[in-house]
N, C-alpha and C positions, 0 to 999 in steps of 0.2 A: 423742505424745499432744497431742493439740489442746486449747484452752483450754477448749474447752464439756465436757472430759472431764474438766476438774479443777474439785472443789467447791470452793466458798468457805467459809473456817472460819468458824462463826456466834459473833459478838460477843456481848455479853454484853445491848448494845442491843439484835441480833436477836432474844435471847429475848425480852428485856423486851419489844417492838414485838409479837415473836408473841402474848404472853400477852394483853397489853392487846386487842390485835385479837382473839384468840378469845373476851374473856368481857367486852368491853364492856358489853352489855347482858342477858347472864345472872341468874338466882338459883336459890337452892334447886335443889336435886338437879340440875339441866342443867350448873350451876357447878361444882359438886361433882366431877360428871365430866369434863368437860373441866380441872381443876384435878387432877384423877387422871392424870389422858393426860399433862397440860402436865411434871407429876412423874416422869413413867414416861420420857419423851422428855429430860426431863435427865437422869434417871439413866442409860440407852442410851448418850446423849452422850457421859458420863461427865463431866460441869457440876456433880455436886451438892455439890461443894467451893466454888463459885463460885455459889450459891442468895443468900447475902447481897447480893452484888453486883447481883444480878441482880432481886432484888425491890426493889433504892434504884433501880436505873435504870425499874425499872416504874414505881416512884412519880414519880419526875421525869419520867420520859414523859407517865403519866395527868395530872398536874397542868397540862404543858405541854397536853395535847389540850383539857383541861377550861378552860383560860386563868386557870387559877392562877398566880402571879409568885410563888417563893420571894424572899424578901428579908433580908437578913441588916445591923442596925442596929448599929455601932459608933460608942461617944460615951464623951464624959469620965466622966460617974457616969451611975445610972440616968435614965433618962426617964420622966416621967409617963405616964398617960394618953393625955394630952389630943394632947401633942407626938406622941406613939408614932402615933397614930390619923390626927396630921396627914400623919405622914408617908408610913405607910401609903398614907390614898387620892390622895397626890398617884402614886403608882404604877398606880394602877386599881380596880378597883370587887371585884377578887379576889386579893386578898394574903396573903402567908400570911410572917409575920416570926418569926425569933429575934432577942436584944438581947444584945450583950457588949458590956462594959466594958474601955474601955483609958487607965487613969487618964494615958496619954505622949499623949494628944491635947488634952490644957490644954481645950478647949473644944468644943463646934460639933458635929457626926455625921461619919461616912462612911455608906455606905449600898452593896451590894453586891447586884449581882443577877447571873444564870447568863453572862450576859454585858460587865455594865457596872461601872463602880465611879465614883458621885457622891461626891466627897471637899469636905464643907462644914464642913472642919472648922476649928477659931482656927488650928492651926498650918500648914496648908495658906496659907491667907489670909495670913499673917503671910511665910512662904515668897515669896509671890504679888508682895506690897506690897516685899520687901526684893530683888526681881528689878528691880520696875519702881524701884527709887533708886540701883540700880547703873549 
């Protein structure tokens, strides 16, 4: 058996990339139907155990295409507004943030995106300062 004989098992991404790609720019009854197909072709599959999965990876696809940044804000107590917003647009003009609290950070954020992790927090700093007196 040659390699072009053998299929490749589809990820959970592949759905999610297929779905997005067939109903990008759909609505009303055209959606509908390919959205019937998209159900029919997982359940074939035998994926429909694996639908949750598969519609979190849609959305973090669709967001990634759309140039939405999820962003995830961990700090000492709540954040106002004001702070929350700043720090928001220092990521981009399309952000989309949750905020938890982790009262072992004494002060400052971290900030955590699909990739990165900006850690501006007191005890990081604090970490930082007792590296450089050693």
């Amino acid at each position: 058996m040659t390699s072009k004989n053998v299929m490749k098992k589809k990820t959970t991404k592949d759905y999610a990339i297929a779905l997005y790609d067939a109903t990008k720019d759909l609505k009303g009854k055209k959606l509908e139907q390919v959205l019937g197909n998209f159900v029919r072709l997982v359940a074939r599959d035998q994926k429909l155990k694996q639908a949750e999965r598969i519609i979190a990876e849609f959305i973090r696809y669709a967001k990634k295409q759309e140039g939405i940044q999820d962003i995830t804000i961990t700090s000492a107590h709540e954040l106002d507004a004001k702070m929350k917003k700043e720090i928001e647009e220092s990521f981009g003009e399309k952000v989309e943030s949750a905020q938890t609290v982790d009262k072992g950070l004494l002060g400052g954020f971290v900030v955590k995106t699909a990739d990165k992790i900006f850690n501006a927090s007191l005890k990081q700093q604090l970490n930082r300062f007792r590296l450089k007196l050693e």
